[in-house]
C-alpha positions in Angstrom: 61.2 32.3 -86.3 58.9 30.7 -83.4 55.8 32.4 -82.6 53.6 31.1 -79.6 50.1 32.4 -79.5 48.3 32.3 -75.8 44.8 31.5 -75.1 43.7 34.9 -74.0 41.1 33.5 -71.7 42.4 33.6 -67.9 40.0 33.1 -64.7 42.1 34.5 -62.0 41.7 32.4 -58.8 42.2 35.5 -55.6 39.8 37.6 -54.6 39.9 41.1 -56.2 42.7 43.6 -54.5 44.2 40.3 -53.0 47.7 39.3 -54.6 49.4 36.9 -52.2 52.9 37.5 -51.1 55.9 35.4 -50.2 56.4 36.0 -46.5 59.7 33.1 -46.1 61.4 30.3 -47.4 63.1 28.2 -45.1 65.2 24.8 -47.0 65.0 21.8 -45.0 68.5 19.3 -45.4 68.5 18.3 -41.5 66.3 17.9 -38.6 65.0 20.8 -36.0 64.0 20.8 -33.2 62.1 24.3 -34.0 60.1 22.7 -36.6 59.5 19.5 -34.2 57.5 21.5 -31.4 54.0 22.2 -32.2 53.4 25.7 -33.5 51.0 28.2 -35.5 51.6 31.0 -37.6 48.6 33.9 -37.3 47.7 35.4 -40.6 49.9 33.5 -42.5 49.4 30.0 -45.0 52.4 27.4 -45.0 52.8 25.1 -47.7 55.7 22.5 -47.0 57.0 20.8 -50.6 59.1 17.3 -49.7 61.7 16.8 -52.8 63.4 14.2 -51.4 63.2 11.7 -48.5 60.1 11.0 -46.0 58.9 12.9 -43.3 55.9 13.3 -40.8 53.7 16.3 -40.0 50.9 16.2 -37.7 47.9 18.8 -38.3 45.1 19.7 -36.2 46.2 16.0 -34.1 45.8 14.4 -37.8 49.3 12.3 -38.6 50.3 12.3 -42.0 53.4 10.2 -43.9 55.0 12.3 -46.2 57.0 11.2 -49.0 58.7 12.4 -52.1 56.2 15.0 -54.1 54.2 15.5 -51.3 52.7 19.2 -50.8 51.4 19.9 -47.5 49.0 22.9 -47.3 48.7 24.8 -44.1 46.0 27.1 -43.3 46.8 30.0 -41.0 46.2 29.5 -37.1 46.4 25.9 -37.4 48.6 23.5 -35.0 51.2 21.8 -36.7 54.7 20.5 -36.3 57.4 18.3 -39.1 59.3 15.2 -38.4 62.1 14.3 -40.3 62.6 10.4 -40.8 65.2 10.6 -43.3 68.9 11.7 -43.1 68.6 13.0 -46.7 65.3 14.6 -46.8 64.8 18.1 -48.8 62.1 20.3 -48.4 60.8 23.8 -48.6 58.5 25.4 -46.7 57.1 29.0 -47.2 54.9 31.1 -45.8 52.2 33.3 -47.6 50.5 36.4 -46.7 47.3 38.0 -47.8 46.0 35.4 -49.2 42.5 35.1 -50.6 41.4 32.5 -53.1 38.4 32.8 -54.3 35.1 30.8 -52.7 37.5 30.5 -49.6 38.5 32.4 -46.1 41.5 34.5 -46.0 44.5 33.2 -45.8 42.9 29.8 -46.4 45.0 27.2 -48.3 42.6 24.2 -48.1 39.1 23.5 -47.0 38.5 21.8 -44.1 37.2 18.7 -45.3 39.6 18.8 -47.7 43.3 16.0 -47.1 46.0 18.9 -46.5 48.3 16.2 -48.1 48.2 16.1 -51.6 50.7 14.2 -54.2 52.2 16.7 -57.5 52.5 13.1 -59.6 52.6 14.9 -62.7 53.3 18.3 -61.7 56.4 17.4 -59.4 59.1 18.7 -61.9 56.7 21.8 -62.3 56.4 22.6 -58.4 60.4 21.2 -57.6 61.2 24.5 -60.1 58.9 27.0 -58.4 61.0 26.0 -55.0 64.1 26.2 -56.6 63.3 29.3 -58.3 62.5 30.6 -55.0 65.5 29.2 -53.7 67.9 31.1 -56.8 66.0 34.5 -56.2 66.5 34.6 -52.2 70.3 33.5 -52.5 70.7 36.3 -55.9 69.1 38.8 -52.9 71.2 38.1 -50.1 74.3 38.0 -52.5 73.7 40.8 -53.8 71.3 43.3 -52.5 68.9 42.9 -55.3 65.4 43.2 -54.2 63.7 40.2 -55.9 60.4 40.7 -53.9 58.0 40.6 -57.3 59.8 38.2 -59.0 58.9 36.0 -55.8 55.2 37.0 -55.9 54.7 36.0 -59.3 56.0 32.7 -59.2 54.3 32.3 -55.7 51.3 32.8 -57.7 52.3 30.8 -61.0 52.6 28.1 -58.0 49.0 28.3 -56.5 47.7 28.3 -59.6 49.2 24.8 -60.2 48.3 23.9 -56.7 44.6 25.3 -57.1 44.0 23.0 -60.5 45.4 19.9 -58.3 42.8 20.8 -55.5 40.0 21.3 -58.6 40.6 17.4 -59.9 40.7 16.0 -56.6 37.7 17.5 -55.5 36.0 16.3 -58.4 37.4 12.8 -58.6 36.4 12.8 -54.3 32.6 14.1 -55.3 32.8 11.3 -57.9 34.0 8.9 -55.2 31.7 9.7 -52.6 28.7 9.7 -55.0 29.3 6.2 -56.1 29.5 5.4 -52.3 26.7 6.8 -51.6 24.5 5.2 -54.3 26.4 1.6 -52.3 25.5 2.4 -49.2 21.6 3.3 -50.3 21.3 0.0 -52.3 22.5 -1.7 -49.4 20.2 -0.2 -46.8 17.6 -0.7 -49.4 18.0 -4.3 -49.3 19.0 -4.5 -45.6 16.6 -1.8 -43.9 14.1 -4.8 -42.1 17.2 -6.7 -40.8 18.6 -5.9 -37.5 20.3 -3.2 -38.6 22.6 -0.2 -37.1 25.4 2.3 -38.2 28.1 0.0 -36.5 26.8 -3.2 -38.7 26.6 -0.8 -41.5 29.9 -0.3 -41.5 31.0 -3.5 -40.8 29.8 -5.1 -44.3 30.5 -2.3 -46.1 33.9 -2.3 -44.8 34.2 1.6 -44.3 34.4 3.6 -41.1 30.9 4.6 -39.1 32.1 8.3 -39.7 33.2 8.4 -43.2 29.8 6.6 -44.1 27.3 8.8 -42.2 29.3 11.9 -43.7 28.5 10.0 -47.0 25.3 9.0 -47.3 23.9 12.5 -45.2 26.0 14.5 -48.3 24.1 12.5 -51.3 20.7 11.7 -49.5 20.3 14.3 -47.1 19.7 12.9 -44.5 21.8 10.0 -42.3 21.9 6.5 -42.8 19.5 5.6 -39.9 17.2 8.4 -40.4 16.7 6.6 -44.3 16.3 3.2 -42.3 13.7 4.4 -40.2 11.7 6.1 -43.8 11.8 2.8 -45.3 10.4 1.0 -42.5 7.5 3.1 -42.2 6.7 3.5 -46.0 6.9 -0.7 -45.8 4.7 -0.2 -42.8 2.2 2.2 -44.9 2.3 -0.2 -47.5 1.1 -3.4 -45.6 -1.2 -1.2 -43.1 -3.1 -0.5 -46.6 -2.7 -3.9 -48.7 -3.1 -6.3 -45.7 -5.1 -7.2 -42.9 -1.7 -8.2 -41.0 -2.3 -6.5 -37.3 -0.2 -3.9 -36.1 1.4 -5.7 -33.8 2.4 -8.2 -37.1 3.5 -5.2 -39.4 5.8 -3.6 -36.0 7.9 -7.1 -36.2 7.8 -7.4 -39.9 8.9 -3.7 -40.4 12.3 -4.4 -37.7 10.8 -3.4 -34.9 9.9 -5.9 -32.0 8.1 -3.4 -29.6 4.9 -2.6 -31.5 4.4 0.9 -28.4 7.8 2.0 -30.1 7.2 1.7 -33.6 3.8 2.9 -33.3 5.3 6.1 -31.6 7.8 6.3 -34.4 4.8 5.7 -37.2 3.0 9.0 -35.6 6.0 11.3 -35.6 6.9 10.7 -39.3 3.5 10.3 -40.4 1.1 12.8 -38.2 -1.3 9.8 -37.2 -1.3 6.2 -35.4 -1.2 3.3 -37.6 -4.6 2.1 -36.9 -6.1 5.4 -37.1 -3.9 5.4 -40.6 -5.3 2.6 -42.3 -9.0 3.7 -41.3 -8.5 6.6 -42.3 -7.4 5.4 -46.0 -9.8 2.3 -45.9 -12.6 4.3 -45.1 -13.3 2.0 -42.3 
């Protein structure tokens, strides 16, 4: 005899008095011109699965090319629309009512900074059953009048749950990412901050978009990439005011700046004081 013991532990991942429920399933083997036109679905989540073939989706005016294992995750109220670009595509979509994961709005699949495109890899055989489980249960109900409505709402969530640990990983291995980046993009501004610098030549060597590297840098420093710039300049500035006898007018062009008005306006505003009332003030002159 086989005996399989269960780790009794469970962290359930709704909200409390929140079990979701299968709303539809619709099986995608051709194209439609329903599914074309852009749409929305109030109060409802939509997650399209793509078992075979390629197809495109466009969400909130974002384009995405799907392919095989793809899982699309669609919040409730959001503009969206499918494109099939393959004769012998098969997918599943299906919608999902009173939804609540925990840490996240209702009826919320994704966050919004969050890809709604994600890739099973691993998973794909698990997720292609949950579909066709869903699938064999719908057809066993219309065959034969047998209400499989729990049935569905248990694997629905047996399938979030997968879709949930995906979502955990990538939003670790992305934090991961996106630290690393942001310790690159500091040591480069450290090294770069008294050249002729801006966000456009930022992104330009560091081969990145202007966007994705001022969302970045502001998420691991705090504060944007020319806002840092501008810090370094005047603690260089602090630095020589107190350690040199270089004018101000000197220190302005060394520290980037060739309008020594400007950079003594920008001195003031982070530091509370002029720069020649600054280094009297710490020279005791």
């Amino acid at each position: 005899m086989l005996q399989y013991d269960f780790n009794e532990s469970y962290t359930d991942i709704f909200e409390l008095n929140f079990a979701p429920c299968l709303s539809y399933l619709q099986k995608i083997t051709s194209f439609s011109e329903e599914l074309a036109e852009f749409h929305r679905h109030q109060n409802v989540g939509e997650i399209l699965f793509v078992e075979h073939g390629i197809n495109h989706c466009t969400i909130d005016n974002n384009s995405y090319r799907l392919k095989k294992g793809d899982l699309v995750l669609i919040n409730s109220d959001v503009l969206h629309n499918t494109l099939e670009d393959d004769n012998n595509t098969v997918a599943y979509i299906i919608g999902i009512k009173n939804l609540q994961i925990k840490n996240m709005e209702k009826n919320k699949l994704v966050d919004a900074e969050q890809m709604p495109v994600i890739s099973t890899l691993k998973t794909f055989p698990k997720i292609a059953y949950c579909f066709s489980l869903f699938e064999e249960l719908t057809l066993l109900n219309a065959k034969r009048n047998i209400n499989t409505s729990s049935s569905n709402n248990y694997i629905l969530c047996a399938l979030l749950a997968i879709i949930y640990n995906i979502n955990q990983k990538e939003k670790a291995s992305h934090q991961k990412d996106d630290y690393n980046l942001g310790v690159y993009i500091k040591e480069y501004i450290d090294e770069h901050y008294l050249d002729e610098i801006n966000l456009k030549s930022m992104a330009q060597n560091l081969h990145i978009s202007e966007y994705y590297l001022s969302h970045t840098f502001k998420k691991y420093i705090g504060y944007s990439p020319m806002q840092y710039v501008i810090q370094q300049r005047i603690k260089e500035a602090q630095n020589l005011l107190l350690s040199t006898d270089l004018t101000i007018t000197e220190i302005a062009f060394h520290c980037g700046y060739n309008n020594s008005n400007y950079f003594q306006s920008v001195f003031n505003s982070i530091v509370g004081m002029p720069p020649g009332k600054y280094r009297k003030s710490w020279k005791g002159i």
